[in-house]
N, C-alpha and C positions, 0 to 999 in steps of 0.2 A: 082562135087567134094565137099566133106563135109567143112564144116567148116573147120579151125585152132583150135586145143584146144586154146590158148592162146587167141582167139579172142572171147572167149565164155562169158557170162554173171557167174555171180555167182549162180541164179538160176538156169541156163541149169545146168552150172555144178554138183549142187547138183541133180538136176535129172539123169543126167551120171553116178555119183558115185551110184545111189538106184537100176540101172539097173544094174550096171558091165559093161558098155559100156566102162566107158574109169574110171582110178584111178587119186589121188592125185598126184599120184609118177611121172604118166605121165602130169598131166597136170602142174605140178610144172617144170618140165624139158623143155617141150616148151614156159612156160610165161620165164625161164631163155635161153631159145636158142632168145625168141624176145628180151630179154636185150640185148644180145650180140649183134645181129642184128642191133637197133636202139640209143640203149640207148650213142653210141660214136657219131651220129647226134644231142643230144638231150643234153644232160648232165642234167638229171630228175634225177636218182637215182644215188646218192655218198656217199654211203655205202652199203655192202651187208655182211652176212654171209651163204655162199651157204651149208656148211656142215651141219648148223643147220638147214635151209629151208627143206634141202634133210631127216634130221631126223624125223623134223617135217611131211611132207609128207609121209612118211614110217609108221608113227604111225596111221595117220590118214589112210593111207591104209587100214592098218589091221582092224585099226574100222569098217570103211564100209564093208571091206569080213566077216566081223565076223556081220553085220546086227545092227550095234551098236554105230553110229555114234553119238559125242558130241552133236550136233545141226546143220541143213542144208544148216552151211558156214565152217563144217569141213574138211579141206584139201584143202579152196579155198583161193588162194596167196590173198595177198594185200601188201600195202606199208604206210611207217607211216612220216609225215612232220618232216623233222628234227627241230622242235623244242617241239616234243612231246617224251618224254624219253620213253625207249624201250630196255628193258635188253638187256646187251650184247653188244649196240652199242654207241658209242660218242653221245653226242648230242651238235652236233658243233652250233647251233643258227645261222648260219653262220658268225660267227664274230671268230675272230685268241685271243680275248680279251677273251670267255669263255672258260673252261677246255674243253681237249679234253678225258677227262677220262670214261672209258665203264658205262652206267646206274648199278646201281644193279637191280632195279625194274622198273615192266613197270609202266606207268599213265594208273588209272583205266582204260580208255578204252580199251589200248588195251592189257591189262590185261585181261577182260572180255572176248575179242575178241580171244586171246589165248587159253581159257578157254572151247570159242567154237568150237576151235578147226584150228581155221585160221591160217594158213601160213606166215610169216613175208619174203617177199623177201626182203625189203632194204630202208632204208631214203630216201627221197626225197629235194632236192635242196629249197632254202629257201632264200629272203633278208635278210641282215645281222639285225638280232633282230627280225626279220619277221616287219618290222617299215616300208616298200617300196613294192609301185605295181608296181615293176618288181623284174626281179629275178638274181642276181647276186653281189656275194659275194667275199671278199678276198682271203675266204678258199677254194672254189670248181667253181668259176667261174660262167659264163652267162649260164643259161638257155633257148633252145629256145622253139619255138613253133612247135608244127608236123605239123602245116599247113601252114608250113615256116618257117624253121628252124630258118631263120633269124629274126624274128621276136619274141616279148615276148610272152610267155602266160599270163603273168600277174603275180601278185602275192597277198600275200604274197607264197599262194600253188600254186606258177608256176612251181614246180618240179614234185608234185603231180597232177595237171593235165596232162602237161605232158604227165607221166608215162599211165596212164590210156588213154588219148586219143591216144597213139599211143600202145595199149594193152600189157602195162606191169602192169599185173593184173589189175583185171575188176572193183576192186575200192581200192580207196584210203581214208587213214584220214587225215586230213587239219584241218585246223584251220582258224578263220573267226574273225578278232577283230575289223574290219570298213569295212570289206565286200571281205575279203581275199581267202573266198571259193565261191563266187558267181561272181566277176569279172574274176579270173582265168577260173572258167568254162563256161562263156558267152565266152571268148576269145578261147577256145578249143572245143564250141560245147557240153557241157555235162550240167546231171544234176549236181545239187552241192546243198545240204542244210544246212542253216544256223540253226542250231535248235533252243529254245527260250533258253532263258537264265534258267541254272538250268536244262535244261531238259538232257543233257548230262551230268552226275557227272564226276566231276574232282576232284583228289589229286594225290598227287606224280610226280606234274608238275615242270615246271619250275617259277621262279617268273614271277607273273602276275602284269605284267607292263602297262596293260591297263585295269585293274580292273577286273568288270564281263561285260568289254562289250565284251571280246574273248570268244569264245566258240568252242567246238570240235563237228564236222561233216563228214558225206561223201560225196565222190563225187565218179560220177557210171556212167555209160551207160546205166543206165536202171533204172525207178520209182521202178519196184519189187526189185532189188539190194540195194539201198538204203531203204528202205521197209526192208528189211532182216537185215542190219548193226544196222536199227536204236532198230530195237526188242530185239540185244544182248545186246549194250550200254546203251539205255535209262532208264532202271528202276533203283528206287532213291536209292541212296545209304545213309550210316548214316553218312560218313567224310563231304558231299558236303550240308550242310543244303539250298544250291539255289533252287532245285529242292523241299521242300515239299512245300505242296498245289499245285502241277501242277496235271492235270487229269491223270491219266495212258496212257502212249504211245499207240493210236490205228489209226487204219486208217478207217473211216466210209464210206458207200456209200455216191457218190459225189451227191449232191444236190443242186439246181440254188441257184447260188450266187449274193449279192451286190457287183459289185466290184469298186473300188476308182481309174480309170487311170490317172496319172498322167504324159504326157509325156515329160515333161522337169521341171527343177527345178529353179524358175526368170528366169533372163536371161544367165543364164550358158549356153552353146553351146552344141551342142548335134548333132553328127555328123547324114547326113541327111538319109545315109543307115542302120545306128542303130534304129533312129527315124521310119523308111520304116517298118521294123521288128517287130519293138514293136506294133506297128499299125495292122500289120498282126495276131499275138498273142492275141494283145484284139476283133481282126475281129473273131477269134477260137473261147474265151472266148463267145462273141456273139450266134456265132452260135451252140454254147456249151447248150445254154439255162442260161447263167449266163448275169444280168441288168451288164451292162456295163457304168457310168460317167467318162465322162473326165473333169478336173479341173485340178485348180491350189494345188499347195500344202498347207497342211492346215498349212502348219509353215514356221518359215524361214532357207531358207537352210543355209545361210550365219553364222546363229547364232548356227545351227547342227557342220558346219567346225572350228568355235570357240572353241565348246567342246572337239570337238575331238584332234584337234589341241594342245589346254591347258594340254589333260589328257595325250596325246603323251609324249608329252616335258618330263611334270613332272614325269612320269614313267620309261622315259629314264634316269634322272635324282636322281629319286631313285635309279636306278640300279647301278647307276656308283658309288655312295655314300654308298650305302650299299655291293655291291659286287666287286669295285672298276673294273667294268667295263666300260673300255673307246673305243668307236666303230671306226674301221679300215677306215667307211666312212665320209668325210669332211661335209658329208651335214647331216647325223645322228650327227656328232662332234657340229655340231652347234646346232643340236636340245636340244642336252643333256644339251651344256651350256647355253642354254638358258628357259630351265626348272630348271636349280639351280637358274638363276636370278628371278622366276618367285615369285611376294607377294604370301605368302599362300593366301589371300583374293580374290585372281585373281583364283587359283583352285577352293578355296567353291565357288565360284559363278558360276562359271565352271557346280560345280556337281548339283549348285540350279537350273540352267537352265536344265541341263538333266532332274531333277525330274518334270520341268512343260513340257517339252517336254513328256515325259511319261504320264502325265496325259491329257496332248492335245489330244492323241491318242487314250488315254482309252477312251476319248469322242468321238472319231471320229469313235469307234469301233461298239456303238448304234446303226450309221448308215449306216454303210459298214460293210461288211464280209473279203473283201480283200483289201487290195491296188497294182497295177501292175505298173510298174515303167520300163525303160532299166534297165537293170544291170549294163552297163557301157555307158559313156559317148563316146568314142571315137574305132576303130576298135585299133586293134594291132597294136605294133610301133614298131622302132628296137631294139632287144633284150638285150644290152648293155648301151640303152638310159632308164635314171629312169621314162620317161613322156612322152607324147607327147607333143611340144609346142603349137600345137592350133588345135583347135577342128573346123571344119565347118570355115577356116578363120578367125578365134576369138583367139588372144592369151590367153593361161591359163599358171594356175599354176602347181605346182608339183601331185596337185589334183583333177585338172580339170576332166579328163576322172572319177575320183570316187567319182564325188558329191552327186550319188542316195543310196549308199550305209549305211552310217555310221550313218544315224538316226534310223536302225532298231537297230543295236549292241547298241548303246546309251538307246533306249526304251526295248531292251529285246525284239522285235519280232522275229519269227520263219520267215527266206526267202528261198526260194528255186528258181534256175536260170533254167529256160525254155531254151531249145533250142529252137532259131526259124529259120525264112529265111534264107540264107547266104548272104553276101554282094556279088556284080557284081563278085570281085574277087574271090570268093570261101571262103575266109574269113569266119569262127562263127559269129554269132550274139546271144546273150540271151537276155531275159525278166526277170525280178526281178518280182514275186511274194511273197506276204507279208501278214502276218496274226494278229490277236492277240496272246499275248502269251498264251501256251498252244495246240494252232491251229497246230503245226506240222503235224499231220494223217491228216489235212482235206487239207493242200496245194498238201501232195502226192497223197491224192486220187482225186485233181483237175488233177495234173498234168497227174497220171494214164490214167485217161479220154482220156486227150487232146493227149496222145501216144499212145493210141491205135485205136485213128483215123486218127493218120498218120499227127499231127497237133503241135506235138513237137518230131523231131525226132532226134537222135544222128547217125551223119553218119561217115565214117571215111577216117583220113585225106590220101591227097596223096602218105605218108611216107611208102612207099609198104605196100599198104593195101593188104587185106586179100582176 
């Protein structure tokens, strides 16, 4: 029995459309017959515009019968984070405090992504301000996970994963500001990359309340798929001056790597079948033909949570002062007011730290090629709950499960989440691999590697699989 359209990669599908085996029109109609399907288990996408989807695929049709296709992601759906604006649709932030008024204009990406001809099915679910790893908002409610509905996938793109691991379109754009697209996808099994700072151009966003450590990415089922997204989005734009001096977006033959494993951060807790996993991953790496060390972290994680912590606050805090938004959440409510208390002297020192953090790294880059890390601290919790309270029998904080995360977004490196083992339970597991900036193409052609030997695979969840 053939595949599902809906369960196809973005490349099959562009090879379907060159053959005439199967159309846009069709394959838009079954990723919206699996929404219908899943998407009232899940609550991942909470908005759609189906007339327009349906035009769009109709147009792209005719491209491909006419031999004449935009680029080979013309007429292939995806889905955009609700807090990445997208003509035509709200961009609810999740929070009831911002407008709910239709964008005029997309954010360049996925503008570009338009352009190449892709298909918009519908926003995906978001914590409110995307400021929490999990997913669940005033406006559109809990998000779960496909591989338990009850359970979260994470966040901040807990919609966005999601959608894609239970194949409502074969990728998605998320957003990653302390590790929001590589937690979400360790917790659903997929890839997810964080690109380097700059290397995705952004305008026509919404206020950037975490500075340049958030950036726009995909997340896919497949190294080639994200491979395809990142060839339409990544080249530099003139509004986004973060991206010049980055190398041109390519992906090289992989070749034996340094890599820096680190498998836990002091003594942060680190649940013992995430731990099982990552071990497994740098055993690939290994046998990949890539020098594999394990050590300690060359910095302090404690002083990484300080930054991000400081720049949170105060960005919540400009928002509410400059666009007098005040957030529906108690535990956001307190952050914000406690970023208007904050001494400016307490942020510079904040951003001073970031800057020697960054240059720690560029030193540590001499003598490593990668660093490999869990992606997250802890397996999925319940979907309604912001955290887990402890890790491995260790109480944590609101943070705890995403301590490995937020010193790439701080430094500006390129991550990408490795699917690995799965826990006893069937549960996801991922690996965080991490580069110098610039390095995007060589983490996908590591990961390439490691998937086409059957050593990072994306499988799919219970949620009537295909």
């Amino acid at each position: 029995m053939p595949d599902p359209l809906w369960s196809l990669s973005a490349t099959r599908l562009a090879d379907l459309y060159r053959r005439g085996a199967a159309t846009p029109t069709q394959v838009l109609e079954a990723v919206l017959g699996r929404l219908e399907t899943v998407n009232k288990q899940l609550n991942a996408v909470v908005a759609s515009d189906v007339a327009a989807a349906r035009d769009a695929a109709a147009a792209a049709t005719a491209r491909w019968t006419a031999a004449a296709p935009l680029s080979p992601l013309d007429g292939v759906p995806f889905t955009v984070k609700d807090n990445i604006p997208t003509a035509g649709f709200p961009t609810r932030w999740g929070s009831p405090a911002w407008p709910a008024t239709p964008a005029d204009r997309d954010e360049l990406p996925i503008a570009r992504l338009r352009d190449a001809g892709a298909v918009v099915i519908g926003k995906t679910n978001v914590p409110e301000f995307t400021s929490q790893g999990y997913t669940d908002n005033a406006v559109f409610g809990t998000t779960g996970n496909p591989w338990d509905p009850r359970l979260t996938p994470g966040g901040s793109s807990g919609g966005a994963v999601a959608a894609v691991a239970a194949g409502i379109g074969p990728f998605a754009i998320g957003t990653d500001g302390g590790g929001s697209i590589r937690r979400p996808a360790s917790h659903t099994g997929l890839f997810g990359l964080k690109p380097s700072r700059g290397r995705v151009p952004r305008c026509d966003g919404l206020p950037a309340i975490l500075l340049d450590f958030e950036v726009i990415g995909p997340i896919a089922r497949s190294v080639a798929d994200l491979v395809a997204v990142m060839q339409v989005v990544a080249p530099p734009h003139p509004r986004d001056p973060l991206g010049h001096g980055l190398p041109a977006f390519t992906v090289p033959e992989p070749a034996p790597c340094r890599v820096l494993y680190v498998p836990r951060f002091g003594a942060h807790p680190v649940d013992p079948e995430v731990a099982a996993s990552t071990d497994a991953v740098a055993a690939a790496l290994g046998r990949a033909g890539h020098a594999v060390t394990r050590a300690a972290a060359p910095f302090d994680p404690d002083a990484v949570a300080r930054i991000q912590a400081t720049v949170s606050q105060a960005g919540l805090a400009w928002l509410g002062e400059t666009f007098g938004a005040a957030p529906a959440s108690p535990t956001l409510a307190e952050m914000q007011q406690g970023g208007a208390r904050l001494p400016a002297a307490t942020l510079f020192g904040a951003l001073d730290a970031a800057h020697e953090l960054r240059r720690t790294l560029s030193a540590l880059f001499d003598r490593f090629d990668l660093i490999l890390t869990p992606a997250a601290a802890a397996l999925p919790w319940p979907a309604a709950q912001s955290h887990p309270p402890e890790i491995d029998g260790v109480a944590v904080g609101p943070r705890g499960h995403a301590v490995f995360t937020a010193f790439a977004n701080i430094a500006g490196l390129p991550g990408l989440t490795l699917p690995g083992p799965h826990a006893a339970n069937g549960l996801p597991i991922g690996a965080q691999l991490l580069g110098p900036i610039g390095a995007d193409g060589l983490l996908l052609a590591i990961a390439g590697a490691l998937e086409a030997k059957g050593d990072a695979v994306v499988r799919w969840p219970p949620l009537d699989p295909p």
